[in-house]
N, C-alpha and C positions, 0 to 999 in steps of 0.2 A: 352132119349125119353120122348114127353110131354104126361102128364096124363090128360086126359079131361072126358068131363060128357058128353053123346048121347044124344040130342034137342028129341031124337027120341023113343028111351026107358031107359032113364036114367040109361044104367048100366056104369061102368066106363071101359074109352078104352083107346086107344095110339094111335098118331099120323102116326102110320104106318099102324094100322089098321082100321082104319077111311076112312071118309070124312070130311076133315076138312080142307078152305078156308084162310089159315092165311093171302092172303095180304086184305081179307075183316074187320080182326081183330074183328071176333066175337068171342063168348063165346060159347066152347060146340061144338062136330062134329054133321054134319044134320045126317049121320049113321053110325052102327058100324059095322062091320066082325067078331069082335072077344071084350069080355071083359071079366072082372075079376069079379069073383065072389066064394068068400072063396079063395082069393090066388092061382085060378087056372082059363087058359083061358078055355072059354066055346064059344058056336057061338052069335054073335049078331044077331041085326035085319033085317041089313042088305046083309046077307050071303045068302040066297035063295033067292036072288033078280038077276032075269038076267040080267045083263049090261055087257058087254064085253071089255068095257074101264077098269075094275076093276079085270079082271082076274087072274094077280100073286097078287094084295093086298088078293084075296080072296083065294091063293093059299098058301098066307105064312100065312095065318091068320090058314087054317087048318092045319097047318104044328107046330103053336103054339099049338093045340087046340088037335091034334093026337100026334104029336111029329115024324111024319112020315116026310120025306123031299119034300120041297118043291117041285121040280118038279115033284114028285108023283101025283101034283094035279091038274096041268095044262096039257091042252089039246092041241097035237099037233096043232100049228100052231096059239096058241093064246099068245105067251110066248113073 
């Protein structure tokens, strides 16, 4: 997994927890669901943002963040 830097609040995130455009080939995801901070995930900036095209990234992002499973955090019928 790539390690990038959030355009959006500059913490450091992963490419699975992001938004990040690689065939644009920019630098940096526009936001993040989850980043590292002291070696432990925490929520980014982009995690209480409603968008519903993002719903299991933002479910395994809590899933890193609690250590609870992922499906715990998606809502019937958004999976």
């Amino acid at each position: 997994m790539s390690i990038l830097v959030c355009k959006k609040c500059g913490g450091i995130t992963n490419t699975v927890v992001c938004d990040y455009d690689f065939r644009k080939m920019e630098e940096g995801a526009t936001r993040c669901y989850a980043k590292l901070v002291d070696n432990k995930w925490v929520k980014g900036c982009g995690l209480e943002e409603n968008k519903s095209d993002n719903a299991f990234i933002k479910a395994f992002a809590m899933h890193l963040i609690t250590g609870k499973p992922t499906k715990s955090f998606l809502i019937e019928g958004e999976k």
